[in-house]
Biopython code that builds the backbone (N, CA, C, O; Angstrom):
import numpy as np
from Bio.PDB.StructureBuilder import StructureBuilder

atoms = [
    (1, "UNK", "N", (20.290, -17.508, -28.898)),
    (1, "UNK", "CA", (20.710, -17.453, -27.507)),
    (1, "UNK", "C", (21.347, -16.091, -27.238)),
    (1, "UNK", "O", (22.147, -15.576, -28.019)),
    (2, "UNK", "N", (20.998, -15.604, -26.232)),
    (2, "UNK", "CA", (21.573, -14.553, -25.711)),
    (2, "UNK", "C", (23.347, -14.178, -25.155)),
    (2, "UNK", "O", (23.942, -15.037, -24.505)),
    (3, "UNK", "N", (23.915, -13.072, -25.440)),
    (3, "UNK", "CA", (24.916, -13.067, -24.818)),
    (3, "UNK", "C", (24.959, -12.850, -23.409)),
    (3, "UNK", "O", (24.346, -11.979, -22.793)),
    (4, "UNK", "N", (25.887, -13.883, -22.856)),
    (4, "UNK", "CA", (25.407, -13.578, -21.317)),
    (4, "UNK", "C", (25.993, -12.459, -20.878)),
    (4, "UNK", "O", (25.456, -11.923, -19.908)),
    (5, "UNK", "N", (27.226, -11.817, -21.460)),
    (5, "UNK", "CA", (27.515, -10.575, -21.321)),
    (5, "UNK", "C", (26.497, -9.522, -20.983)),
    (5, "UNK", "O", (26.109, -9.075, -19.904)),
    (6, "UNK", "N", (26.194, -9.271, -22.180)),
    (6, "UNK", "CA", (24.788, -8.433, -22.486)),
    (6, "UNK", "C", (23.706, -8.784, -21.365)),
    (6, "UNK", "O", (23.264, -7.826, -20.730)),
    (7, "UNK", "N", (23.257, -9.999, -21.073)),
    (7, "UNK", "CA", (22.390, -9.978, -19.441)),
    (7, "UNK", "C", (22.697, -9.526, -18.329)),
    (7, "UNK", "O", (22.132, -8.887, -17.441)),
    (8, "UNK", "N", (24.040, -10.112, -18.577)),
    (8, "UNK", "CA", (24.534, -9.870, -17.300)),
    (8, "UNK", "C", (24.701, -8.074, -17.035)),
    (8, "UNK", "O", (24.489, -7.658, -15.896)),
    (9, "UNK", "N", (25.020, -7.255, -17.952)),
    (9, "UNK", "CA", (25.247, -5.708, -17.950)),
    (9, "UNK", "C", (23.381, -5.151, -17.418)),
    (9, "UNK", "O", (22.952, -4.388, -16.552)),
    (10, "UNK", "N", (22.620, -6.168, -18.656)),
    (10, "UNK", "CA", (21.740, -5.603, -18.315)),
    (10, "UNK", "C", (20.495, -5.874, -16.573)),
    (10, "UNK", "O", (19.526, -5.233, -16.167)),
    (11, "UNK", "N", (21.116, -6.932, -16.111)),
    (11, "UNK", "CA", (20.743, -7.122, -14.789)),
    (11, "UNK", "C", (21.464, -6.196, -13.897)),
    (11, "UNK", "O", (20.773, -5.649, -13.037)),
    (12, "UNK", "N", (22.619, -5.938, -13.934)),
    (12, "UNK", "CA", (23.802, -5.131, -13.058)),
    (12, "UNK", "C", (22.580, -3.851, -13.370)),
    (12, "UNK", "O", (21.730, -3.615, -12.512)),
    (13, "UNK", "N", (22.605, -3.325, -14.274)),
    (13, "UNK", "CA", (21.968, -1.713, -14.460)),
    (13, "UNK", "C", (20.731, -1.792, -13.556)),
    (13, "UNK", "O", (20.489, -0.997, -12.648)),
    (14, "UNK", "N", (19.874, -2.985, -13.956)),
    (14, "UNK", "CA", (18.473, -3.064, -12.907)),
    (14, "UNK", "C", (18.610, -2.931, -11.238)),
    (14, "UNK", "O", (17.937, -2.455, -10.323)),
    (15, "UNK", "N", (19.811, -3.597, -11.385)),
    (15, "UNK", "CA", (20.019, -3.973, -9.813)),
    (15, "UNK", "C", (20.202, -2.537, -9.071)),
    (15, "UNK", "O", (19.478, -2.219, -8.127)),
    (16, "UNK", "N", (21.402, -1.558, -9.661)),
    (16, "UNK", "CA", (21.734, -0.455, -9.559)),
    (16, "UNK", "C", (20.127, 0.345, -9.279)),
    (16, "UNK", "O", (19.809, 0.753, -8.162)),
    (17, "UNK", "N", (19.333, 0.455, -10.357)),
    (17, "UNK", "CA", (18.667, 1.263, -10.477)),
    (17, "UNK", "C", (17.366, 0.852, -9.348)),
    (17, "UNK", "O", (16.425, 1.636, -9.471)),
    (18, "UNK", "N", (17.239, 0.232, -8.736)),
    (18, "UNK", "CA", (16.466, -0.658, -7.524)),
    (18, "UNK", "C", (17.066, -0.193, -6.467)),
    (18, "UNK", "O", (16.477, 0.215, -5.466)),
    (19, "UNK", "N", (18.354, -0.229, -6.635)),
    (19, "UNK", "CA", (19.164, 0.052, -5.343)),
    (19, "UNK", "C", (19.073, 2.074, -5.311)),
    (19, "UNK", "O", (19.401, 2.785, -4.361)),
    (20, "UNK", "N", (18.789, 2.312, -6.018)),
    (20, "UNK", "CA", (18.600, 3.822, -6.165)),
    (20, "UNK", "C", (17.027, 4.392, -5.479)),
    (20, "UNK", "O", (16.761, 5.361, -4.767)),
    (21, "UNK", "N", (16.407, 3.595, -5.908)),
    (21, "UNK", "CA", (14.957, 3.593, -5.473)),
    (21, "UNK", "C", (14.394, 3.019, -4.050)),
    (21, "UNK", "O", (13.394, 3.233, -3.365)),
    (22, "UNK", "N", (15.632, 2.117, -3.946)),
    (22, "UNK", "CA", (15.076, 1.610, -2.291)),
    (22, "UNK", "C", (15.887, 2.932, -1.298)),
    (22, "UNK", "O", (15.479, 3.119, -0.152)),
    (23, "UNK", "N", (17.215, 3.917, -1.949)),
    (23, "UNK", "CA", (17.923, 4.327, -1.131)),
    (23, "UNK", "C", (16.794, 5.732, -1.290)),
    (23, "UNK", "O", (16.738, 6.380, -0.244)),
    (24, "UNK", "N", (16.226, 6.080, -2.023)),
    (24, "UNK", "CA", (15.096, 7.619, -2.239)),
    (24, "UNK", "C", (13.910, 7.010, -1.033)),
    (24, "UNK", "O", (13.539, 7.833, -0.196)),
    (25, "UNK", "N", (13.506, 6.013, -0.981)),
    (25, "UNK", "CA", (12.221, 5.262, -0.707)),
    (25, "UNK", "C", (12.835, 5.320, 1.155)),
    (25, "UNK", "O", (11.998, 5.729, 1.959)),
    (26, "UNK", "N", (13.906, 5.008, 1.580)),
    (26, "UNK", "CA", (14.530, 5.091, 3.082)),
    (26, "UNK", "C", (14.647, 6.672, 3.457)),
    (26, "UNK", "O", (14.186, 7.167, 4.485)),
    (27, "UNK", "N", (15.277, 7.300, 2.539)),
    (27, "UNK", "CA", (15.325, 8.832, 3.043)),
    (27, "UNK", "C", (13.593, 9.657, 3.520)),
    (27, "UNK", "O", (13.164, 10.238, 4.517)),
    (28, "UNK", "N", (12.922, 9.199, 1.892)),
    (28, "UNK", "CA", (11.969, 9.607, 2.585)),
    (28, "UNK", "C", (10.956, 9.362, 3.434)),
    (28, "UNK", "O", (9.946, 10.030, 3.655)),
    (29, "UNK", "N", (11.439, 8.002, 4.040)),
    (29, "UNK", "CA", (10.592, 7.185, 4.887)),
    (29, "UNK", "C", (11.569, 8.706, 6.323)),
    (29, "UNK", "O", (10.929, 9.448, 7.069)),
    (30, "UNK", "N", (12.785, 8.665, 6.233)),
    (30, "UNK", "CA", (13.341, 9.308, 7.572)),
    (30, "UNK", "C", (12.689, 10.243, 7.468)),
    (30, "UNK", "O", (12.132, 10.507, 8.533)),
    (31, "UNK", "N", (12.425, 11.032, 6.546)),
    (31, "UNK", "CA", (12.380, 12.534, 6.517)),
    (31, "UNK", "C", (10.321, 12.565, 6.737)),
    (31, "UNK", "O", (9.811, 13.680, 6.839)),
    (32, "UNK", "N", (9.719, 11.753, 6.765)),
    (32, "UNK", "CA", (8.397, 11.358, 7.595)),
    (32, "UNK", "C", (8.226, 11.511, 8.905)),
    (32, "UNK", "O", (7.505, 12.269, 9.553)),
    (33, "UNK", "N", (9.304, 10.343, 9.330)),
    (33, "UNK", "CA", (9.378, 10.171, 10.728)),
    (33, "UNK", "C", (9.406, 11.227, 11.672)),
    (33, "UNK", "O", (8.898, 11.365, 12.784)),
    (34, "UNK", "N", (10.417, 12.230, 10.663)),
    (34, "UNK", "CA", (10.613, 13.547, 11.372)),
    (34, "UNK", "C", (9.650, 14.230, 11.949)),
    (34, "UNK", "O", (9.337, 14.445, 13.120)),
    (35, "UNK", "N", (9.102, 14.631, 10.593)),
    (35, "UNK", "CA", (8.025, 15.340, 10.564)),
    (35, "UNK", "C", (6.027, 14.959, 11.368)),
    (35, "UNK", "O", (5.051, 15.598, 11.762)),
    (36, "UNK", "N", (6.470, 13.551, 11.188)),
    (36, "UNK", "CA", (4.896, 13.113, 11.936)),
    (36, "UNK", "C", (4.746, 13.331, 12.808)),
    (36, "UNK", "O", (3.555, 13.523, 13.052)),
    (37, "UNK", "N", (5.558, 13.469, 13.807)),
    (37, "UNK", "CA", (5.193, 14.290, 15.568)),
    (37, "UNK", "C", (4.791, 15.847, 15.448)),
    (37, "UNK", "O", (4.050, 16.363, 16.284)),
    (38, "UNK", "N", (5.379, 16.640, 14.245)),
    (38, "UNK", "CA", (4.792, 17.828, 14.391)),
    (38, "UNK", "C", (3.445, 17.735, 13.420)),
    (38, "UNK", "O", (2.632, 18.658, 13.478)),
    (39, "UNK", "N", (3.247, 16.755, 12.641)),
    (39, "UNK", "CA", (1.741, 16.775, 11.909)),
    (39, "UNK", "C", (0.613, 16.266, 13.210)),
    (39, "UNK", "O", (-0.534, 16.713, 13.234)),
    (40, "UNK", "N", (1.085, 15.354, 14.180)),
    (40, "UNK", "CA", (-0.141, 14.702, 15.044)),
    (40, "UNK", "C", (-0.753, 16.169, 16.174)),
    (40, "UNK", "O", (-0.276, 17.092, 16.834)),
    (41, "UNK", "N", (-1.835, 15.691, 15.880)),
    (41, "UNK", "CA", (-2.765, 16.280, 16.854)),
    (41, "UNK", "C", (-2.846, 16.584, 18.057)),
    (41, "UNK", "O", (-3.053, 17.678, 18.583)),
    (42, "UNK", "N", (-2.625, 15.282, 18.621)),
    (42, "UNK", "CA", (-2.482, 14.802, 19.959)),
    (42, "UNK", "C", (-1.421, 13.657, 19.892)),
    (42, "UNK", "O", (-1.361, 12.985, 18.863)),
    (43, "UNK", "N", (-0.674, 13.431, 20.822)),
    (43, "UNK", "CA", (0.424, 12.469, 21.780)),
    (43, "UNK", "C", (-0.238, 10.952, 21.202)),
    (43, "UNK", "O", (0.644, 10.253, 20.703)),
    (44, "UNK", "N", (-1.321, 10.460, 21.184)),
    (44, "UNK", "CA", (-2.045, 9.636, 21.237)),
    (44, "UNK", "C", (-1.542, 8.881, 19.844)),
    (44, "UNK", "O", (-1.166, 7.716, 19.719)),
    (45, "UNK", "N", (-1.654, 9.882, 18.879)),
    (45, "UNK", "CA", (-1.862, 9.178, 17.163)),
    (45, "UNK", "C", (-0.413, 9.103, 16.529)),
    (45, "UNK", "O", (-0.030, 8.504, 15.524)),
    (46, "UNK", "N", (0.540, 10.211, 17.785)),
    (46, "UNK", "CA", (2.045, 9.523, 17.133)),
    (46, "UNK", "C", (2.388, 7.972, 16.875)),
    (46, "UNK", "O", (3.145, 8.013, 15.905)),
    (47, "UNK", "N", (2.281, 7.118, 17.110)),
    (47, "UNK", "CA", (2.772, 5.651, 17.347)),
    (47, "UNK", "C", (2.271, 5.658, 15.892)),
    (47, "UNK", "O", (3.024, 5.551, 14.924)),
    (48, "UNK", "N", (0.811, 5.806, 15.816)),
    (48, "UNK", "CA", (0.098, 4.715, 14.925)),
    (48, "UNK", "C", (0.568, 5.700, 13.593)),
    (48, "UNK", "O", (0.399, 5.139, 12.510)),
    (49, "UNK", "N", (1.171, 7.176, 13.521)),
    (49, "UNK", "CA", (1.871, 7.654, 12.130)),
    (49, "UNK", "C", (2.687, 6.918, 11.826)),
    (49, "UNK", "O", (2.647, 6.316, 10.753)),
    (50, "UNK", "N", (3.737, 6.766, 12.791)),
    (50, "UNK", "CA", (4.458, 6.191, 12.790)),
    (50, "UNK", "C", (4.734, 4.729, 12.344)),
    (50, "UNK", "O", (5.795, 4.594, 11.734)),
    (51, "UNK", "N", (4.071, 3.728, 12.506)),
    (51, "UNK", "CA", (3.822, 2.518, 12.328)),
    (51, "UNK", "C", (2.986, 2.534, 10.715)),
    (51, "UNK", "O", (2.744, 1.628, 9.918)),
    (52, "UNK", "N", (2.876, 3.110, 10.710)),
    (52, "UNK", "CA", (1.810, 3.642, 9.286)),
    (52, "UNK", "C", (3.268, 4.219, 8.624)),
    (52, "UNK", "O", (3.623, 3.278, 7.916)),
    (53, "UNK", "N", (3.677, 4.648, 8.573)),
    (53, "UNK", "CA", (4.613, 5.123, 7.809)),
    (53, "UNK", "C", (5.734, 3.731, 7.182)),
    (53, "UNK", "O", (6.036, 3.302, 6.069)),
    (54, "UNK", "N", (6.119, 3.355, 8.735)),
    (54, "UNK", "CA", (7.190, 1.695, 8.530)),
    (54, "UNK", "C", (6.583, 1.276, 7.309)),
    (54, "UNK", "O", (7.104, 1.336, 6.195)),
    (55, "UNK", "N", (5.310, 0.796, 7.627)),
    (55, "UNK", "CA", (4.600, -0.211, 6.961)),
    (55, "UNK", "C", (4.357, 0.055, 5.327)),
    (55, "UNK", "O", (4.255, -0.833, 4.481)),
    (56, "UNK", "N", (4.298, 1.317, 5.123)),
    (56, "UNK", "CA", (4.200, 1.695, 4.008)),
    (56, "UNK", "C", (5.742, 1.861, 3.048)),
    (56, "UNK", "O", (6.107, 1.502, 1.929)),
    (57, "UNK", "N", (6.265, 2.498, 4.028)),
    (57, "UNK", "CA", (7.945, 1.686, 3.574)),
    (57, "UNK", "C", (8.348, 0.344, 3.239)),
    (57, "UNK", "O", (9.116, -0.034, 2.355)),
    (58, "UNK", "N", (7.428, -0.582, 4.452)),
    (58, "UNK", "CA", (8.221, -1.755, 3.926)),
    (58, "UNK", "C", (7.556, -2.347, 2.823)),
    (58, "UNK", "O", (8.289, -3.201, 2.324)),
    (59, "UNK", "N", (6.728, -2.269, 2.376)),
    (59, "UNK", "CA", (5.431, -2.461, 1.722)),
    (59, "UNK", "C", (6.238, -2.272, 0.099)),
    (59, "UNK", "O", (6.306, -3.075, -0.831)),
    (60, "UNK", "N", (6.952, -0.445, 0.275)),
    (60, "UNK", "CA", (7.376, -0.298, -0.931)),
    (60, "UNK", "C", (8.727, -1.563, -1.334)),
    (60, "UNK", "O", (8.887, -2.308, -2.300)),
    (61, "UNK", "N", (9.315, -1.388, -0.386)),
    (61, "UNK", "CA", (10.601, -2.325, -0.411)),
    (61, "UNK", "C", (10.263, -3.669, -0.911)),
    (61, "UNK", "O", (11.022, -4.199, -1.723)),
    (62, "UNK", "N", (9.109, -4.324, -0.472)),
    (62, "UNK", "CA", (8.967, -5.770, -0.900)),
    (62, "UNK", "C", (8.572, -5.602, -2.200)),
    (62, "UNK", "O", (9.196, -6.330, -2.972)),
    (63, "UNK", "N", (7.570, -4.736, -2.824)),
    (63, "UNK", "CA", (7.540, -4.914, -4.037)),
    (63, "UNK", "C", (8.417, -4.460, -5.080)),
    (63, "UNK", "O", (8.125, -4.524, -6.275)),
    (64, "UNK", "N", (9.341, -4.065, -4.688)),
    (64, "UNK", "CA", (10.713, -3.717, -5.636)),
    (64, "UNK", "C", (10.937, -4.618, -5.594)),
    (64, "UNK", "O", (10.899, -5.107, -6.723)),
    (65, "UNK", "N", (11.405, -5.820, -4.301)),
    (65, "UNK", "CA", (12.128, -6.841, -4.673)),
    (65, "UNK", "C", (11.111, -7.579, -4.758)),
    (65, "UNK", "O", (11.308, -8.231, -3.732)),
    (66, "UNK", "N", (10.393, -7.896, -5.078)),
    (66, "UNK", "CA", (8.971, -9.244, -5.730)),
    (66, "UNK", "C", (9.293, -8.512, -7.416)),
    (66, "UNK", "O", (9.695, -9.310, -8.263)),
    (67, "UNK", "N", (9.096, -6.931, -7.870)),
    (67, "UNK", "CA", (9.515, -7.039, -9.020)),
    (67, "UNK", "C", (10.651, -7.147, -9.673)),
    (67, "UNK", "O", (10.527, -7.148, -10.898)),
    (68, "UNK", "N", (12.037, -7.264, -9.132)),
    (68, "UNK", "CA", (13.341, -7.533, -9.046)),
    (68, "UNK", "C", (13.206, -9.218, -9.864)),
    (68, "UNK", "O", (13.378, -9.467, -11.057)),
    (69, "UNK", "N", (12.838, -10.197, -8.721)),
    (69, "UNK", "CA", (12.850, -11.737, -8.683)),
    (69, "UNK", "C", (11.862, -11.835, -9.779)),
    (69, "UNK", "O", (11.949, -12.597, -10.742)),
    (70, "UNK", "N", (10.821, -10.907, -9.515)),
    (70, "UNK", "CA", (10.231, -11.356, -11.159)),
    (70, "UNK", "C", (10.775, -11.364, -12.160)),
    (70, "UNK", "O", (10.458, -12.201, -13.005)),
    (71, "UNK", "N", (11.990, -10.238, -12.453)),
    (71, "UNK", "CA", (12.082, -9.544, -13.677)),
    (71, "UNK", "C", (13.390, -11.039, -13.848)),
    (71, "UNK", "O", (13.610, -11.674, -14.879)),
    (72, "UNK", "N", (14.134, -11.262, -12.307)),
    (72, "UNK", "CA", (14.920, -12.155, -13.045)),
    (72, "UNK", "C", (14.844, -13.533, -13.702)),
    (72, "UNK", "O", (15.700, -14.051, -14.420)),
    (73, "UNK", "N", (13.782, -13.981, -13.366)),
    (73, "UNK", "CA", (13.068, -14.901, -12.979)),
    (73, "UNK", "C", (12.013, -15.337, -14.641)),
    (73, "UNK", "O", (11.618, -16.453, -14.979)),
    (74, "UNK", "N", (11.890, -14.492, -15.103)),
    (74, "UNK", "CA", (11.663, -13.712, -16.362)),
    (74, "UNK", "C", (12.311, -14.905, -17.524)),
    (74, "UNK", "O", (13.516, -14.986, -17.760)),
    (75, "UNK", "N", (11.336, -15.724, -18.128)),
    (75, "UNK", "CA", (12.331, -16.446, -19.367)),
    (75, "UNK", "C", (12.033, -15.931, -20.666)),
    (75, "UNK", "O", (12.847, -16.211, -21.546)),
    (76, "UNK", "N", (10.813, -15.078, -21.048)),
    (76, "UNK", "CA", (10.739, -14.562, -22.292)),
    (76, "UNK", "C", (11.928, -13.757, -22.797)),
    (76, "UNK", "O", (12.381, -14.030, -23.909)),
    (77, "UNK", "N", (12.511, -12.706, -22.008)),
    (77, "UNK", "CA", (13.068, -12.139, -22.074)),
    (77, "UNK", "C", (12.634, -10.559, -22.534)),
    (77, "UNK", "O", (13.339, -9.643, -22.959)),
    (78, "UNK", "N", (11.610, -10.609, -22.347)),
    (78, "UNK", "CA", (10.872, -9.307, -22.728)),
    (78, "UNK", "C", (10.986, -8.049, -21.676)),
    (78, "UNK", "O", (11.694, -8.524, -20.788)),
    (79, "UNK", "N", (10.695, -6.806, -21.329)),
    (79, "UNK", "CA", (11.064, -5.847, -20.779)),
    (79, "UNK", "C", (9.808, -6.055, -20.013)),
    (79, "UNK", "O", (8.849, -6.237, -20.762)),
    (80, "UNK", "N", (9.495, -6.085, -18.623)),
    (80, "UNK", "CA", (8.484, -6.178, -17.781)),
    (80, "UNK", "C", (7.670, -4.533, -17.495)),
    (80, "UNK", "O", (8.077, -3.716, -16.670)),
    (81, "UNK", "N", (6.444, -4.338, -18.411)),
    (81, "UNK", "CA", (5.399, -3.638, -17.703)),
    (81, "UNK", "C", (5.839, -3.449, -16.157)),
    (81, "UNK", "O", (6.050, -4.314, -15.307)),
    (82, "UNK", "N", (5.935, -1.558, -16.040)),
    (82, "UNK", "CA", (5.700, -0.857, -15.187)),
    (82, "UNK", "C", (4.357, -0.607, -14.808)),
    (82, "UNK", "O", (3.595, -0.445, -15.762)),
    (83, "UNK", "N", (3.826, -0.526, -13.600)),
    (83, "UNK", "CA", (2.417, 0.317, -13.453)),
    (83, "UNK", "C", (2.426, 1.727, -13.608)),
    (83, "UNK", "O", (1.380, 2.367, -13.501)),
]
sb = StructureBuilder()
sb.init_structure("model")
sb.init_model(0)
sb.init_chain("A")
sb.init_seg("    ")
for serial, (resi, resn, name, xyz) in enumerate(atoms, 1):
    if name == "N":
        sb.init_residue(resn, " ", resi, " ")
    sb.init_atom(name, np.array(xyz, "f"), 0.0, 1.0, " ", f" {name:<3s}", serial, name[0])
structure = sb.get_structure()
């Protein structure tokens, strides 16, 4: 049996390090936003950068936390494959 100490440190570090990646993953979703009105062509295709961008943000966000709940969720206890 495991020390729950030891899980527990080692969930806190995951959590941290998720929370690091969703806060890189928001900046550079802003720092898009910025910039997609001066990448569009025409007036027309701003929205849909834009909406294209959200989506791809939120997209990243859910699968951090789908691999989060996996990892806790997790009874082997083995280190979960990155892609």
């Amino acid at each position: 049996m495991k020390d729950i100490n030891e899980v527990l440190r080692r969930k806190q570090a995951q959590y941290t390090e998720l929370a690091k990646h969703i806060e890189m993953l928001q900046q550079a979703a802003d720092k898009l936003r910025e910039v997609a009105p001066l990448l569009a062509d025409d007036s027309d295709d701003e929205p849909a950068v834009l909406t294209e961008v959200e989506e791809d943000s939120k997209n990243a966000m859910a699968a951090k936390a789908g691999v989060q709940s996996t990892t806790a969720n997790s009874k082997s206890g083995r280190t979960p494959r990155w892609p």
